[in-house]
C-alpha positions as CSV (number, residue, x, y, z in Angstrom):
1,X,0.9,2.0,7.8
2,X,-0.4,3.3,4.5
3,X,-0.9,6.9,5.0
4,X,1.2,7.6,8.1
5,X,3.0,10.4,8.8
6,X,7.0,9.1,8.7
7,X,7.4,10.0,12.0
8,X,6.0,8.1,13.5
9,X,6.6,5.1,11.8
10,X,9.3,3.8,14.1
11,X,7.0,4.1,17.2
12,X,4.6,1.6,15.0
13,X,7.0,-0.8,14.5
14,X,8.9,-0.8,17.9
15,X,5.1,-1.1,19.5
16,X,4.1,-3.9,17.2
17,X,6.9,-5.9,17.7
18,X,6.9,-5.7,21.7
19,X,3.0,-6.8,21.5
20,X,3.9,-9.8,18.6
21,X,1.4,-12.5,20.1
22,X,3.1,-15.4,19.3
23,X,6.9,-16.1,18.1
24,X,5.5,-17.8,15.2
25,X,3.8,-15.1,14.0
26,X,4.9,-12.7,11.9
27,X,4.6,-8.6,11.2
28,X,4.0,-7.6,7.4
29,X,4.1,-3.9,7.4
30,X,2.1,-2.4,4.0
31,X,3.5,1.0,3.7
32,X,3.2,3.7,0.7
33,X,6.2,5.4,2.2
34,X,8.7,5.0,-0.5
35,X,11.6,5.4,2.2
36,X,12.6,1.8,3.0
37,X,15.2,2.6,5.7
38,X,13.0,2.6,8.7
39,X,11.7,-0.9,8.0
40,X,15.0,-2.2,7.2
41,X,17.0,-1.0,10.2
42,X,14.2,-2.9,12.1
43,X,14.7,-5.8,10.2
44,X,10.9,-6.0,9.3
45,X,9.2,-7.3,6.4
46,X,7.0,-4.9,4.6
47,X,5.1,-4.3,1.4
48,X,4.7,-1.2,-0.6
49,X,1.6,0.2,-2.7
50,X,2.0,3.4,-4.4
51,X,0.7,6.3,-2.3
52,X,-2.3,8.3,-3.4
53,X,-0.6,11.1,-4.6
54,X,1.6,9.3,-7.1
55,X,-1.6,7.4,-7.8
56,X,-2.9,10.5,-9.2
57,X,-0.4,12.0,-10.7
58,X,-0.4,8.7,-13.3
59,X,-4.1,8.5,-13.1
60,X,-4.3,8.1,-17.0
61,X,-1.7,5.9,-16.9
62,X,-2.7,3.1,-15.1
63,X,-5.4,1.5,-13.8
64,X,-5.2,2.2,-10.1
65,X,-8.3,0.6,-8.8
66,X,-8.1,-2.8,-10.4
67,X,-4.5,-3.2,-9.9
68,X,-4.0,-2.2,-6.3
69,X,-7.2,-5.1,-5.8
70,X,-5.3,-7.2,-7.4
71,X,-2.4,-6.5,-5.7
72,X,-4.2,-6.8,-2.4
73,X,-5.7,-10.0,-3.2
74,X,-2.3,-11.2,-3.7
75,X,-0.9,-10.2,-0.7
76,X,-3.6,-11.6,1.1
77,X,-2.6,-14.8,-0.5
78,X,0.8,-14.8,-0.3
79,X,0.8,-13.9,3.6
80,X,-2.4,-15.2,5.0
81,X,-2.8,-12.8,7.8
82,X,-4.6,-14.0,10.7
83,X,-5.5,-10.5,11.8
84,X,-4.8,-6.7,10.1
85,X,-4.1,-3.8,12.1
86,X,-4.4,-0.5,10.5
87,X,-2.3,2.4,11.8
88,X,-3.2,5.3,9.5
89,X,-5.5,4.7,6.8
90,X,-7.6,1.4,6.3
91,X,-6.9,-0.7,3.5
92,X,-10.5,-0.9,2.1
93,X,-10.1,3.6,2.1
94,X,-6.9,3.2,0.7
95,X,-8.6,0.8,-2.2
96,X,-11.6,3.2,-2.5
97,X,-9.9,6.4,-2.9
98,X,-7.7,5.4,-5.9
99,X,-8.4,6.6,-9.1
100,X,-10.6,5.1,-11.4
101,X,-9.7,4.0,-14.6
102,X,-9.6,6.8,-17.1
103,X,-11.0,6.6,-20.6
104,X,-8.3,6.8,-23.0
105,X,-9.4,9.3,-26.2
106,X,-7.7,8.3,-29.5
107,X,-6.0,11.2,-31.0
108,X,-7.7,12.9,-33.8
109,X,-6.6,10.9,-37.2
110,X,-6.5,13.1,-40.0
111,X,-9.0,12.7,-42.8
112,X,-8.4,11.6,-46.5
């Protein structure tokens, strides 16, 4: 749900949950909405990345793009998903339109 308008987030879950496959599967909502309450009224297990705006807004603090692969990569691990829906914007987007890492200048050392 990264990138979706809050909403209609509640739609999302209430539609995904009525079309869960299989009781042994299990929904893993990746959201960049900061506002947990949604997810946890639902009882529903999420994820949260940092949305784009905050990304930039600490652009030359952190390294956006290697960390949120990272993170991804680890998600992928921990949860094993079978399938990944999208509602809102793609992951691989999401991943592409962080910030790349910025060059950090030393500051100006005075001369002896």
């Amino acid at each position: 749900t990264l990138g979706v308008n809050p909403d209609f987030l509640e739609e999302i879950i209430v539609t995904t949950k009525r079309k869960l496959p299989g009781k042994s599967d299990r929904l893993i909502y990746l959201t960049d909405n900061s506002d947990f309450t949604i997810f946890r009224r639902h009882g529903v297990i999420f994820e949260y990345l940092p949305p784009l705006v905050e990304q930039r807004l600490h652009a030359t603090d952190m390294p956006w793009q290697a960390y949120l692969r990272e993170r991804w990569g680890l998600l992928l691990a921990k949860w094993r998903p079978r399938r990944v829906l999208a509602y809102g914007t793609n992951i691989d987007s999401f991943l592409g339109a962080a910030p790349a890492a910025s060059v950090h200048k030393a500051p100006d050392m005075p001369k002896s």
